[in-house]
PDBQT receptor file of N, H, CA, C and O in Angstrom, charges set to zero:
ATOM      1  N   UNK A   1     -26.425 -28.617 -12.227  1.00  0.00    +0.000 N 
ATOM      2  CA  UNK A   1     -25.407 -27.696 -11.768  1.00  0.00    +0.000 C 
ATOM      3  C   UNK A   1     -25.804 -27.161 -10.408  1.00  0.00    +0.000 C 
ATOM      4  O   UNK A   1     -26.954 -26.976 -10.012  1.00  0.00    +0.000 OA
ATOM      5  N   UNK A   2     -24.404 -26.887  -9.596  1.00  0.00    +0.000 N 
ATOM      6  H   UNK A   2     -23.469 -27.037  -9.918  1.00  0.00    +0.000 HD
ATOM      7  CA  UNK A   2     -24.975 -26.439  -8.524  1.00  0.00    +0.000 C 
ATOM      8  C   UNK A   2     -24.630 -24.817  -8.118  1.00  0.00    +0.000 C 
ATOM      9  O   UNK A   2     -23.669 -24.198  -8.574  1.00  0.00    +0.000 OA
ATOM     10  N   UNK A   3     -25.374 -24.412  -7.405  1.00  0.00    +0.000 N 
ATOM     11  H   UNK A   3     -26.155 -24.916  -7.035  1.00  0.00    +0.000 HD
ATOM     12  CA  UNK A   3     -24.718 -22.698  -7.166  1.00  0.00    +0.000 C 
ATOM     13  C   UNK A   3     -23.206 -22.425  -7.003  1.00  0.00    +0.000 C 
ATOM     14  O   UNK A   3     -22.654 -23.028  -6.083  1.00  0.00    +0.000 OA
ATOM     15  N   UNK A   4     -22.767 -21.939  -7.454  1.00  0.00    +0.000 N 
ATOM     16  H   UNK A   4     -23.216 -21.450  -8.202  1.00  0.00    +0.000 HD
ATOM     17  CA  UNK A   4     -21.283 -21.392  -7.438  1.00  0.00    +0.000 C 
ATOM     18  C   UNK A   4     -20.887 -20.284  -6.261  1.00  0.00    +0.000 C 
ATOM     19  O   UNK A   4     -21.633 -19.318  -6.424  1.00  0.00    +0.000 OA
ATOM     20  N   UNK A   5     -20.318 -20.142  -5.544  1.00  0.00    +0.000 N 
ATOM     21  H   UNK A   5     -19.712 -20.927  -5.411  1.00  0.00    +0.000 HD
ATOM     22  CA  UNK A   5     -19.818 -18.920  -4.755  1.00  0.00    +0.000 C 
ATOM     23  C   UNK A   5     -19.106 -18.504  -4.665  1.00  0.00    +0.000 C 
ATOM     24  O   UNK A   5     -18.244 -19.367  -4.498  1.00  0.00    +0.000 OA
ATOM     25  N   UNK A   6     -18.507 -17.204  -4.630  1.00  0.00    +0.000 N 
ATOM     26  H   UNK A   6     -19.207 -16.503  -4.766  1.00  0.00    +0.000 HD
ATOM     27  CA  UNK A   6     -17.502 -16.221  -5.038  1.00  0.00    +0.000 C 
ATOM     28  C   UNK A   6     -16.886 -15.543  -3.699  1.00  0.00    +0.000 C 
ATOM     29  O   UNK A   6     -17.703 -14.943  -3.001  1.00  0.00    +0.000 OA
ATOM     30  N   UNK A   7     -16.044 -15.560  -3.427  1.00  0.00    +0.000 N 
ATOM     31  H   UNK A   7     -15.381 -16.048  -3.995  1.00  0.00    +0.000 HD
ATOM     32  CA  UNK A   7     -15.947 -14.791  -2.075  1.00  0.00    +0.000 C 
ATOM     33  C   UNK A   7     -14.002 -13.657  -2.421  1.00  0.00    +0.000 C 
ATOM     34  O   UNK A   7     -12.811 -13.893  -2.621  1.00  0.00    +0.000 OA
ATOM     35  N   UNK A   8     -14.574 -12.946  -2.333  1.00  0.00    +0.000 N 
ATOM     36  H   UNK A   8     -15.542 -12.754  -2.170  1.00  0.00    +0.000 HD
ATOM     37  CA  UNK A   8     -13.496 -11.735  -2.554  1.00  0.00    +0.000 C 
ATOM     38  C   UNK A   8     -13.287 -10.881  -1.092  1.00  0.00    +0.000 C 
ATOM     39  O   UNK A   8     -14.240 -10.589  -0.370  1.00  0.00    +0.000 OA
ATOM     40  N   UNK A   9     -11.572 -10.462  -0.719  1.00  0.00    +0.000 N 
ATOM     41  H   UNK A   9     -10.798 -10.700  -1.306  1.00  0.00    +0.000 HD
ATOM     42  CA  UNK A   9     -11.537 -10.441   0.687  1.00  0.00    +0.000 C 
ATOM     43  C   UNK A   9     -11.639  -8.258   0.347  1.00  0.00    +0.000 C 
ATOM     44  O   UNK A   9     -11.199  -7.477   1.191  1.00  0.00    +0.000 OA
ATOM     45  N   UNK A  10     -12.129  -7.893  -0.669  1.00  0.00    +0.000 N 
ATOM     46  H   UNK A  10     -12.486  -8.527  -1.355  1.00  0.00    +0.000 HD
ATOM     47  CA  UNK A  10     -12.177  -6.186  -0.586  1.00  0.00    +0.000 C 
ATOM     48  C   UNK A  10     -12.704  -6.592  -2.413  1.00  0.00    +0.000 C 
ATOM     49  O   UNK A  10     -12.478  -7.490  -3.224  1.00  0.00    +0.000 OA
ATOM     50  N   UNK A  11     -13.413  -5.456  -2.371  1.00  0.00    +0.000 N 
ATOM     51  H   UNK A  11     -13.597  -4.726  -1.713  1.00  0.00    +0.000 HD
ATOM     52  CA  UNK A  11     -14.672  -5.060  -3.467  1.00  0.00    +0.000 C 
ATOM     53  C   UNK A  11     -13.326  -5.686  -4.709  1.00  0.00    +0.000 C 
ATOM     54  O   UNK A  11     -12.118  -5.450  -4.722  1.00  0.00    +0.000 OA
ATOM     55  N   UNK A  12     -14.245  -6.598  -5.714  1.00  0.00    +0.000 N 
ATOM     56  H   UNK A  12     -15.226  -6.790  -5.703  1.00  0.00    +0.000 HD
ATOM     57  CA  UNK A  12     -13.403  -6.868  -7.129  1.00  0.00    +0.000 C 
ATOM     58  C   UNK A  12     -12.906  -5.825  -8.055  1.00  0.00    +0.000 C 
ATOM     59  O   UNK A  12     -13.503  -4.752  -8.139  1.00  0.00    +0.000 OA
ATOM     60  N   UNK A  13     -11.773  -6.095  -8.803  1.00  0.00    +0.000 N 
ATOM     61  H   UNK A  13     -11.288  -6.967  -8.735  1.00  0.00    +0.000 HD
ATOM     62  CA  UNK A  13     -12.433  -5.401 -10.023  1.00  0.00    +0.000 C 
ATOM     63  C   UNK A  13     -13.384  -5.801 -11.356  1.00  0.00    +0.000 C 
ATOM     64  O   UNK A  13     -13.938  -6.898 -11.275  1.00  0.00    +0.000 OA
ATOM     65  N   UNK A  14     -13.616  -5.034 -12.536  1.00  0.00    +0.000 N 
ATOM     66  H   UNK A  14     -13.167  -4.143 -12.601  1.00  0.00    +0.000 HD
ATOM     67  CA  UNK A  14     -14.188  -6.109 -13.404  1.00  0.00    +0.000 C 
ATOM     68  C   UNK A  14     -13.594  -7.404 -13.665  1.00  0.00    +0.000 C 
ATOM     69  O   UNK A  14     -14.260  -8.439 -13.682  1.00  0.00    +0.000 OA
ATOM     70  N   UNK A  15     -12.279  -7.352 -13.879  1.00  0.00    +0.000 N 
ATOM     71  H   UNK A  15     -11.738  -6.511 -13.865  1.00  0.00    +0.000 HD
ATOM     72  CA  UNK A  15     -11.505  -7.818 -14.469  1.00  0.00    +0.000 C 
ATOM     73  C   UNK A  15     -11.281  -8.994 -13.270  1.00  0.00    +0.000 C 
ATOM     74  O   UNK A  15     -11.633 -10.149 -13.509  1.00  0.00    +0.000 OA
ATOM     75  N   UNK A  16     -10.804  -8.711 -12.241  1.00  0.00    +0.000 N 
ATOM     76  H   UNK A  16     -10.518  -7.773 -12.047  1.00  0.00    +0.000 HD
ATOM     77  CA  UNK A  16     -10.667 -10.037 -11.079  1.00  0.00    +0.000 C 
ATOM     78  C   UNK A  16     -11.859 -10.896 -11.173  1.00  0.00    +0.000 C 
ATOM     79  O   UNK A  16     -11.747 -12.107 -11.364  1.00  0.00    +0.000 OA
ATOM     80  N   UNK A  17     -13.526 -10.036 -10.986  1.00  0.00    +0.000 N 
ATOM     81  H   UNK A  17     -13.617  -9.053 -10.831  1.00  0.00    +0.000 HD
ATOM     82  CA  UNK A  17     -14.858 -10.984 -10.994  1.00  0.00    +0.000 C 
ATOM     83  C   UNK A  17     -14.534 -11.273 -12.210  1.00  0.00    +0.000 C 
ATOM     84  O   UNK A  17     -13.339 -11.376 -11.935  1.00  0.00    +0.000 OA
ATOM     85  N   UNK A  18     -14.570 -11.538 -13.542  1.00  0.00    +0.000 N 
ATOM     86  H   UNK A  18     -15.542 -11.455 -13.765  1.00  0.00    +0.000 HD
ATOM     87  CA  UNK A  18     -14.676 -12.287 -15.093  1.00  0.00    +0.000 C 
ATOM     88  C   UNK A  18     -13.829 -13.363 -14.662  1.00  0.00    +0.000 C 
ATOM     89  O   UNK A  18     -14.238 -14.522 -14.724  1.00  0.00    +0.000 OA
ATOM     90  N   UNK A  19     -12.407 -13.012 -14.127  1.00  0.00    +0.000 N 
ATOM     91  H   UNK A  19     -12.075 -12.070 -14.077  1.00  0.00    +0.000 HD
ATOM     92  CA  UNK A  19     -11.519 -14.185 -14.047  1.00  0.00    +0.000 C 
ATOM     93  C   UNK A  19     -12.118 -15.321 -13.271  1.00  0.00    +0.000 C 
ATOM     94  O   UNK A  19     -12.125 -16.501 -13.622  1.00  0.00    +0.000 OA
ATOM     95  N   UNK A  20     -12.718 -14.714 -11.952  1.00  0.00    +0.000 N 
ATOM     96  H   UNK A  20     -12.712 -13.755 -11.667  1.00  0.00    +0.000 HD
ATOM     97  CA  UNK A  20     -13.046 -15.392 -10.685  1.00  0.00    +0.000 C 
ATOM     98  C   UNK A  20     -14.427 -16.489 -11.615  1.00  0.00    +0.000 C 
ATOM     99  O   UNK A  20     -14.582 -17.706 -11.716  1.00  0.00    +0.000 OA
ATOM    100  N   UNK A  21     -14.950 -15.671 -11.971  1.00  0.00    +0.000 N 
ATOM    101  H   UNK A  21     -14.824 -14.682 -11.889  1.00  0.00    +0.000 HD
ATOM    102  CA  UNK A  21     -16.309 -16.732 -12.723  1.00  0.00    +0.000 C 
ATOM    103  C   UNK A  21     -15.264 -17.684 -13.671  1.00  0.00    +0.000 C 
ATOM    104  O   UNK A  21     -14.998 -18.875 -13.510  1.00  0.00    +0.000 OA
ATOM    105  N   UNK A  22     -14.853 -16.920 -14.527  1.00  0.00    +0.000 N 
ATOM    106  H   UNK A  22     -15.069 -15.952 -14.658  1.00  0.00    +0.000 HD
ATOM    107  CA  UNK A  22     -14.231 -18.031 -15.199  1.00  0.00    +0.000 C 
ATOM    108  C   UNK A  22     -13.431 -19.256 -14.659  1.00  0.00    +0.000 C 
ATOM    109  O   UNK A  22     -13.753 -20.374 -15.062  1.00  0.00    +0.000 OA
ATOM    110  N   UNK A  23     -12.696 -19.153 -14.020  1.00  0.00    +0.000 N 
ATOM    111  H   UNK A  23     -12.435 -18.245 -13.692  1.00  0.00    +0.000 HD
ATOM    112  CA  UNK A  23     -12.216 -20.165 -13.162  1.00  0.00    +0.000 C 
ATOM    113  C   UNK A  23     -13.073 -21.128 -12.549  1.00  0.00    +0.000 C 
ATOM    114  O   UNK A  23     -12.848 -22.330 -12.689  1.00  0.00    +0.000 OA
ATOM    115  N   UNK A  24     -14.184 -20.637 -11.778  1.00  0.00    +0.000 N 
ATOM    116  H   UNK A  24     -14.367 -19.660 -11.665  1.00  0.00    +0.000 HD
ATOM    117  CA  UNK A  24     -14.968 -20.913 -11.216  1.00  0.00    +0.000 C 
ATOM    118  C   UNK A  24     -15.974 -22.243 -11.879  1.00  0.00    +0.000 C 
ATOM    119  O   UNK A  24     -16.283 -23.308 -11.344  1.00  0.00    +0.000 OA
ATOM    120  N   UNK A  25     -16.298 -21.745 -13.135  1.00  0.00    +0.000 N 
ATOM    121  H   UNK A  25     -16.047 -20.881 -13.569  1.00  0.00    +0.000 HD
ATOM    122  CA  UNK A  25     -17.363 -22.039 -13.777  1.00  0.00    +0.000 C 
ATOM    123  C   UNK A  25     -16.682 -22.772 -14.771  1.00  0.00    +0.000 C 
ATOM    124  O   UNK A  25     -16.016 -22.164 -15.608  1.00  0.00    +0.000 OA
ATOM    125  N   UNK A  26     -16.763 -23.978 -14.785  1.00  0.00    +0.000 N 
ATOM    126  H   UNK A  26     -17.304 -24.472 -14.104  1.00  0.00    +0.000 HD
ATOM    127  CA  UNK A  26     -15.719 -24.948 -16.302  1.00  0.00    +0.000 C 
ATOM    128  C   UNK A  26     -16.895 -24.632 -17.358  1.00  0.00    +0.000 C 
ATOM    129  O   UNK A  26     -18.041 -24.393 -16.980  1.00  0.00    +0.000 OA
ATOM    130  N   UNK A  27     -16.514 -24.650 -18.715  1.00  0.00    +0.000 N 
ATOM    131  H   UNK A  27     -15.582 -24.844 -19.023  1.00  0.00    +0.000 HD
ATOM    132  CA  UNK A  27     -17.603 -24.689 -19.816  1.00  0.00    +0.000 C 
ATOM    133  C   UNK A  27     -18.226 -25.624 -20.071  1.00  0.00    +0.000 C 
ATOM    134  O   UNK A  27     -18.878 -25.431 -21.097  1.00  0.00    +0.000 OA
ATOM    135  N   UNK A  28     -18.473 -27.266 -19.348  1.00  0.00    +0.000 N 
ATOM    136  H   UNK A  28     -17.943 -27.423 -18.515  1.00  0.00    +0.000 HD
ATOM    137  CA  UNK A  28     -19.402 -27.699 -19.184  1.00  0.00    +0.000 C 
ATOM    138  C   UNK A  28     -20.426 -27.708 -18.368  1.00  0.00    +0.000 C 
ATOM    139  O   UNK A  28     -21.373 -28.488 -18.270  1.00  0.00    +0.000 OA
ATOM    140  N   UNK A  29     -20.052 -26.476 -17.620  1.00  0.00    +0.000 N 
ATOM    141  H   UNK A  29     -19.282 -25.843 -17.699  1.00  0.00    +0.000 HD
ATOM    142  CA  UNK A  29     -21.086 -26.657 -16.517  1.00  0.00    +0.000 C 
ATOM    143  C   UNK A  29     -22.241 -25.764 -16.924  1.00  0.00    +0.000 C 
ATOM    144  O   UNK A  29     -23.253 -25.839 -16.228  1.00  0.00    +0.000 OA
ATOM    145  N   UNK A  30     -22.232 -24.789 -18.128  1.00  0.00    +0.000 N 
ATOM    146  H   UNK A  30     -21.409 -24.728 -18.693  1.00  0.00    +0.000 HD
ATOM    147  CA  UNK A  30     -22.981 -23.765 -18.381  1.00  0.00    +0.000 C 
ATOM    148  C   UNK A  30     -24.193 -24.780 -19.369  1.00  0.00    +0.000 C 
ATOM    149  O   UNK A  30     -23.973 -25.131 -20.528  1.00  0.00    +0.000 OA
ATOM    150  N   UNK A  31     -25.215 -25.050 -18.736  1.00  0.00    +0.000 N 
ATOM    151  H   UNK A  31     -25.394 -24.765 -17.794  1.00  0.00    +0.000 HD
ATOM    152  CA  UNK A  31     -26.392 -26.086 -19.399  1.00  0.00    +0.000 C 
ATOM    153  C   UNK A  31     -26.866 -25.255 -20.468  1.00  0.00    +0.000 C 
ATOM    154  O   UNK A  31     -26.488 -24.143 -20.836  1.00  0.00    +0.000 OA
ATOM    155  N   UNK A  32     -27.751 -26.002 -20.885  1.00  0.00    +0.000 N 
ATOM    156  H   UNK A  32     -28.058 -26.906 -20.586  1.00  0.00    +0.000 HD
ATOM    157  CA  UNK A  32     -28.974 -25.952 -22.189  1.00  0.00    +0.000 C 
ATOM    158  C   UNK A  32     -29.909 -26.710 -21.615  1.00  0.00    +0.000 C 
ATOM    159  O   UNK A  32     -29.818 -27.866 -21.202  1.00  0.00    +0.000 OA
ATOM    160  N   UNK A  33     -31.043 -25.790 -21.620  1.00  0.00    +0.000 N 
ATOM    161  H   UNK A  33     -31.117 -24.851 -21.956  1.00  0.00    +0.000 HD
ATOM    162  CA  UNK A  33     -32.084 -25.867 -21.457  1.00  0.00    +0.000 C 
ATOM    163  C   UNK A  33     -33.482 -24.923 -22.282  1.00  0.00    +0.000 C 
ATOM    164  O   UNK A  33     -33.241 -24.046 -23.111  1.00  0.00    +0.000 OA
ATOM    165  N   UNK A  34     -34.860 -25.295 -21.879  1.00  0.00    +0.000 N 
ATOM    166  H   UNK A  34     -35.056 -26.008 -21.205  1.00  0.00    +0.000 HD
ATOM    167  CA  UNK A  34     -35.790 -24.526 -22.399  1.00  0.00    +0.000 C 
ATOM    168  C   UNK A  34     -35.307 -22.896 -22.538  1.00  0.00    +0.000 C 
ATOM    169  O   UNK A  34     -35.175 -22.121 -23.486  1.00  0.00    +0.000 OA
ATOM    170  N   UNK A  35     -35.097 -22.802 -20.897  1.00  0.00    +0.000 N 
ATOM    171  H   UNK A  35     -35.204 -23.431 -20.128  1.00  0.00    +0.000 HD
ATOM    172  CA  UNK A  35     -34.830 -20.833 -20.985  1.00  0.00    +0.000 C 
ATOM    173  C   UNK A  35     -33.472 -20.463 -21.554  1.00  0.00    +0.000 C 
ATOM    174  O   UNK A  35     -33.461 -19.259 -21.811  1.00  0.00    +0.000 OA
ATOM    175  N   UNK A  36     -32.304 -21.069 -21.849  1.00  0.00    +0.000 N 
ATOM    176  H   UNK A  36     -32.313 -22.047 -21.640  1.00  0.00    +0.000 HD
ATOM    177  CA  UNK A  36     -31.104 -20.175 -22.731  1.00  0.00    +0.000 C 
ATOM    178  C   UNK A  36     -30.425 -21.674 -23.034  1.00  0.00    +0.000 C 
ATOM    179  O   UNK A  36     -30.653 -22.822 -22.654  1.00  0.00    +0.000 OA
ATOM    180  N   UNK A  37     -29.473 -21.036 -23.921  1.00  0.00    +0.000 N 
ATOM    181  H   UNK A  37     -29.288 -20.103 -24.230  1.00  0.00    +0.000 HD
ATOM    182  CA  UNK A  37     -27.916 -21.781 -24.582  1.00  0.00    +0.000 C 
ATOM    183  C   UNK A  37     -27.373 -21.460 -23.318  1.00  0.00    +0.000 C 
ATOM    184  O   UNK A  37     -27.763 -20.715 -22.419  1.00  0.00    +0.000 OA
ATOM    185  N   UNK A  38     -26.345 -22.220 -23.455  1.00  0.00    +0.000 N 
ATOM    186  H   UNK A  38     -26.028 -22.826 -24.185  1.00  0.00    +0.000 HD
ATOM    187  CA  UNK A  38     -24.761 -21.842 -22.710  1.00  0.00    +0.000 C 
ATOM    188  C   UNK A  38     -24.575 -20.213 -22.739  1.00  0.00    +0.000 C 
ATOM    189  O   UNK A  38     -24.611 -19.344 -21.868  1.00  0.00    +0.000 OA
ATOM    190  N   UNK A  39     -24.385 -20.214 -23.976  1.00  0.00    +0.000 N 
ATOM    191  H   UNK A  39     -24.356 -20.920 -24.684  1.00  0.00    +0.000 HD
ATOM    192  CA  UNK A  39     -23.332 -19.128 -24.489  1.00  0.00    +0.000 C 
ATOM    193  C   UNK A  39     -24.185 -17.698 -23.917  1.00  0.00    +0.000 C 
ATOM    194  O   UNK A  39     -23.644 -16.742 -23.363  1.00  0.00    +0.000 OA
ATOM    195  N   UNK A  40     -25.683 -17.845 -24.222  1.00  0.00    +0.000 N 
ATOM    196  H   UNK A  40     -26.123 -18.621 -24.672  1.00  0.00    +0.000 HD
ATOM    197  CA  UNK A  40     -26.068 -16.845 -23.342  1.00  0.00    +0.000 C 
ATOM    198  C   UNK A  40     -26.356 -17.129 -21.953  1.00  0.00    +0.000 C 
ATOM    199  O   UNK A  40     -26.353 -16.001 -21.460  1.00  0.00    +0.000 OA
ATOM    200  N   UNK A  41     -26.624 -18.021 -20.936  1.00  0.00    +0.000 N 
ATOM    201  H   UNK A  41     -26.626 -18.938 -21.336  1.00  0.00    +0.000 HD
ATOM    202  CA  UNK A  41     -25.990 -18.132 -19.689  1.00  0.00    +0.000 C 
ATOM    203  C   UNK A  41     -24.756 -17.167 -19.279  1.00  0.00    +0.000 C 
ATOM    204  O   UNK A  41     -24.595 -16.181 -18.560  1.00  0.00    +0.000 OA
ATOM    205  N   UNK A  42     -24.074 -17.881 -20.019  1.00  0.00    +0.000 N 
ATOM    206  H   UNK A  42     -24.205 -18.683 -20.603  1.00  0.00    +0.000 HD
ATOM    207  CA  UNK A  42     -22.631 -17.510 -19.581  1.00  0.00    +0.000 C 
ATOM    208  C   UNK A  42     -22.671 -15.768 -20.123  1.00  0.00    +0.000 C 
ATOM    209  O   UNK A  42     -22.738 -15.021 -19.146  1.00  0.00    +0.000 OA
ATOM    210  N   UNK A  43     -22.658 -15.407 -20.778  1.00  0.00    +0.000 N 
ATOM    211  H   UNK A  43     -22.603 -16.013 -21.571  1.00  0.00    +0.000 HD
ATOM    212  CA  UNK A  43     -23.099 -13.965 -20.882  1.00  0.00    +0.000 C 
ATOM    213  C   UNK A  43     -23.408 -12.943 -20.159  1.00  0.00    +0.000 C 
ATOM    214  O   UNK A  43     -22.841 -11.912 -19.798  1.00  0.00    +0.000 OA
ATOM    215  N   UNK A  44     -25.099 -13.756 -19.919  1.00  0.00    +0.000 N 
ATOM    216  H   UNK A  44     -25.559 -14.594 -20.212  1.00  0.00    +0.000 HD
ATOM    217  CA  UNK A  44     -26.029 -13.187 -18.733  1.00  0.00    +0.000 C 
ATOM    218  C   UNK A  44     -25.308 -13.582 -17.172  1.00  0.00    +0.000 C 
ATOM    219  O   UNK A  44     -25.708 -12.864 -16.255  1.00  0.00    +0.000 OA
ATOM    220  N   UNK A  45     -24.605 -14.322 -16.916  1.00  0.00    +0.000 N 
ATOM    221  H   UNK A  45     -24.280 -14.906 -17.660  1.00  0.00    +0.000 HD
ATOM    222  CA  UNK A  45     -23.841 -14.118 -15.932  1.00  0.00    +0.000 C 
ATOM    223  C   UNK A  45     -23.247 -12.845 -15.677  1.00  0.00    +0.000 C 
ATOM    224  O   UNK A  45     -23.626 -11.961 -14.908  1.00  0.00    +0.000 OA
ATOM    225  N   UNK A  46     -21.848 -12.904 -16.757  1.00  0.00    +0.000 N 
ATOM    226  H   UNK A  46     -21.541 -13.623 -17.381  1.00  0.00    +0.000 HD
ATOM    227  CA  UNK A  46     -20.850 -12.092 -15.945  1.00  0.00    +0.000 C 
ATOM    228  C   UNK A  46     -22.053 -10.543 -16.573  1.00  0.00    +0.000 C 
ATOM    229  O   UNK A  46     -21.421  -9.620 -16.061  1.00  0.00    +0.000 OA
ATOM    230  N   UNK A  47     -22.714 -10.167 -16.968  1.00  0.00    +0.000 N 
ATOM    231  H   UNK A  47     -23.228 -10.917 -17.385  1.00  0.00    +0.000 HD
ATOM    232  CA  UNK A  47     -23.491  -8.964 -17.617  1.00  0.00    +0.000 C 
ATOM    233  C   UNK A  47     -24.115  -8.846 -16.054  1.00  0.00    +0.000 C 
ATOM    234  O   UNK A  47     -23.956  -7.772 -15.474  1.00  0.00    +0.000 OA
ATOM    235  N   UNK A  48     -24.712  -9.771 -15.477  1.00  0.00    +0.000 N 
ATOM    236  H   UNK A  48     -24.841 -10.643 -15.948  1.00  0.00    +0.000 HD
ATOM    237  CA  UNK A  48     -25.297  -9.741 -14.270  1.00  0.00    +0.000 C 
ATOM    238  C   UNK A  48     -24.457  -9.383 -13.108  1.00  0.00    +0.000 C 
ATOM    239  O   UNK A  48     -24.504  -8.441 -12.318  1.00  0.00    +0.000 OA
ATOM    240  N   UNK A  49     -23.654 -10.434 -13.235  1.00  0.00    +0.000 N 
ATOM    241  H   UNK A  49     -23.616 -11.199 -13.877  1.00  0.00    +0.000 HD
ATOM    242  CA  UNK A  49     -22.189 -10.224 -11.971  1.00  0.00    +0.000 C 
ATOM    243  C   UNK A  49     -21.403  -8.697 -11.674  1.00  0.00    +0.000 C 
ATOM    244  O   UNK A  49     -20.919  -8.127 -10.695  1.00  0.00    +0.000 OA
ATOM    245  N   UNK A  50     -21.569  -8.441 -12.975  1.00  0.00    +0.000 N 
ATOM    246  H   UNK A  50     -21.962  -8.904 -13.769  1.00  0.00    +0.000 HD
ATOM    247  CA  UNK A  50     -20.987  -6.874 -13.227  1.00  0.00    +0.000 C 
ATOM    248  C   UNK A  50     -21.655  -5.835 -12.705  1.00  0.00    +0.000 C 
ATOM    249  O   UNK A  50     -20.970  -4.938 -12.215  1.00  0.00    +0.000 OA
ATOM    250  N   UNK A  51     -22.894  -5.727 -12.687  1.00  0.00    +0.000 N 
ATOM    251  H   UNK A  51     -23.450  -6.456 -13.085  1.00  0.00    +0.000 HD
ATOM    252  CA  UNK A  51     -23.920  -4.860 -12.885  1.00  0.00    +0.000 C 
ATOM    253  C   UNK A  51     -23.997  -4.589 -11.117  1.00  0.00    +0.000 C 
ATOM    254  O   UNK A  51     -23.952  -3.526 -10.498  1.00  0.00    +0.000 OA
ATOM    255  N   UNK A  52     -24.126  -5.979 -10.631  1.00  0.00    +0.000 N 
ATOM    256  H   UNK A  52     -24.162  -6.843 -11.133  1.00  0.00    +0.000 HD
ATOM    257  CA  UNK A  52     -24.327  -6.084  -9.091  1.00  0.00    +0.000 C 
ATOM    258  C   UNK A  52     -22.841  -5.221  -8.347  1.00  0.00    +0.000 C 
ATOM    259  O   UNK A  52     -22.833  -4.385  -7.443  1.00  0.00    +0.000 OA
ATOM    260  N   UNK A  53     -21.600  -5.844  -9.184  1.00  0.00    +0.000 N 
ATOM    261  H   UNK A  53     -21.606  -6.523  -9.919  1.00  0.00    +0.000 HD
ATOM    262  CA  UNK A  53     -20.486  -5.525  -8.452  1.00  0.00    +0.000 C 
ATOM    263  C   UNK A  53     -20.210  -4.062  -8.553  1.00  0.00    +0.000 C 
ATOM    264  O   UNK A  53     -19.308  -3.514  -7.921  1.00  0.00    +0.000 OA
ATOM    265  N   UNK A  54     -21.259  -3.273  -9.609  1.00  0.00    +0.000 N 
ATOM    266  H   UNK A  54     -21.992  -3.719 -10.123  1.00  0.00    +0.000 HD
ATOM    267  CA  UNK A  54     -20.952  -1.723  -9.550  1.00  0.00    +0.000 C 
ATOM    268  C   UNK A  54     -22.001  -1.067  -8.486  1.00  0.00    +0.000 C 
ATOM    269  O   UNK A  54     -21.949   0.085  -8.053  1.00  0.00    +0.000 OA
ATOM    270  N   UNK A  55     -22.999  -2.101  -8.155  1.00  0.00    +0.000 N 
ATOM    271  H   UNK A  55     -23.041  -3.036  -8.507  1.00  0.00    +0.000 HD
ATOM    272  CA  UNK A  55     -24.297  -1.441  -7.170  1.00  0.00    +0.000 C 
ATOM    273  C   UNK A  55     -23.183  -1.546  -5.897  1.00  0.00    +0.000 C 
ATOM    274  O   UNK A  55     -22.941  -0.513  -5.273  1.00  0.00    +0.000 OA
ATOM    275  N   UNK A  56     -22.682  -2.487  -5.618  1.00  0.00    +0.000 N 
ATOM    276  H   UNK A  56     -22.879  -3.327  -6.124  1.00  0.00    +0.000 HD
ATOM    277  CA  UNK A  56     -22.188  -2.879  -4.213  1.00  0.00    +0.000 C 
ATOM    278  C   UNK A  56     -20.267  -2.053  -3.832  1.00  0.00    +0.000 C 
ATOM    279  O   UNK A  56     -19.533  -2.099  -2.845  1.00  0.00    +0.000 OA
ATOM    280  N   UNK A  57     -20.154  -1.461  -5.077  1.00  0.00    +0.000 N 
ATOM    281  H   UNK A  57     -20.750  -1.424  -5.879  1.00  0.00    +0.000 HD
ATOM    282  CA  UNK A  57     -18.835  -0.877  -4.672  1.00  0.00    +0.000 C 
ATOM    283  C   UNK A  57     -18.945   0.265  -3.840  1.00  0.00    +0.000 C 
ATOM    284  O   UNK A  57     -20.006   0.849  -3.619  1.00  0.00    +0.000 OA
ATOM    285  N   UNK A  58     -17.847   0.574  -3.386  1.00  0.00    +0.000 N 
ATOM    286  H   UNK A  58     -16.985   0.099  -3.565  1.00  0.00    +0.000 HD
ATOM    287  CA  UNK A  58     -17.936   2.171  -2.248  1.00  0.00    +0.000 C 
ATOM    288  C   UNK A  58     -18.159   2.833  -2.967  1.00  0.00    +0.000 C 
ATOM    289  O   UNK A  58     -17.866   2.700  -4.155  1.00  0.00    +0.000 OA
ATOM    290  N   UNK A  59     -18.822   3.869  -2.410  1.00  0.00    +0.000 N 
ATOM    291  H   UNK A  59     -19.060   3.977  -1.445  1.00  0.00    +0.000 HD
ATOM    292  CA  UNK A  59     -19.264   5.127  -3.086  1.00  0.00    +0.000 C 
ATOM    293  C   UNK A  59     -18.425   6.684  -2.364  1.00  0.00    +0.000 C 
ATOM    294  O   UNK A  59     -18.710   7.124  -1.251  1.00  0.00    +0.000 OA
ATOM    295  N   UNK A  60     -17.552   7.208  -3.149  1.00  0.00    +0.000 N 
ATOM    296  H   UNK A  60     -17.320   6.850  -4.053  1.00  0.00    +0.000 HD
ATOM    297  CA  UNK A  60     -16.444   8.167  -2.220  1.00  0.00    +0.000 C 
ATOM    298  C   UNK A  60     -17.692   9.558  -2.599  1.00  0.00    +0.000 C 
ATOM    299  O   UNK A  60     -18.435   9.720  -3.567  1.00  0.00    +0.000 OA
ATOM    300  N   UNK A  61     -17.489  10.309  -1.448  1.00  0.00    +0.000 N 
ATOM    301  H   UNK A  61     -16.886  10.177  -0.661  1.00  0.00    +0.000 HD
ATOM    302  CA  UNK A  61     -18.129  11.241  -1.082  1.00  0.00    +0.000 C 
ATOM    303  C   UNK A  61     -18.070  12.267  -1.201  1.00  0.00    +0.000 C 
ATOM    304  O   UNK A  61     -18.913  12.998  -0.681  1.00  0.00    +0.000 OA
TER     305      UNK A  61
């Protein structure tokens, strides 16, 4: 698999990034290997994706 990239033209919401991965990402592309299943990949993604997209939103003052 290769890196995926996301490009949004103003901060996502949750709901736009889940879609955007999902689209993005077909369900064969989420491997098995030594370190996870799919199912937690895909998990630890959007759990990850999320987490980042609340560090990086505006912060009103």
């Amino acid at each position: 698999m290769r890196p995926v990239r996301l490009w949004f033209p103003l901060p996502p919401t949750a709901r736009a990034l889940r879609s955007a991965i999902d689209a993005a990402v077909a369900d064969d592309l989420w491997f098995d290997d030594i370190h996870g299943l799919p199912d937690w990949r895909r998990h630890m993604t959007f759990r990850l994706a999320e987490e980042i997209r609340r560090e990086l939103r505006p912060r009103h003052r």
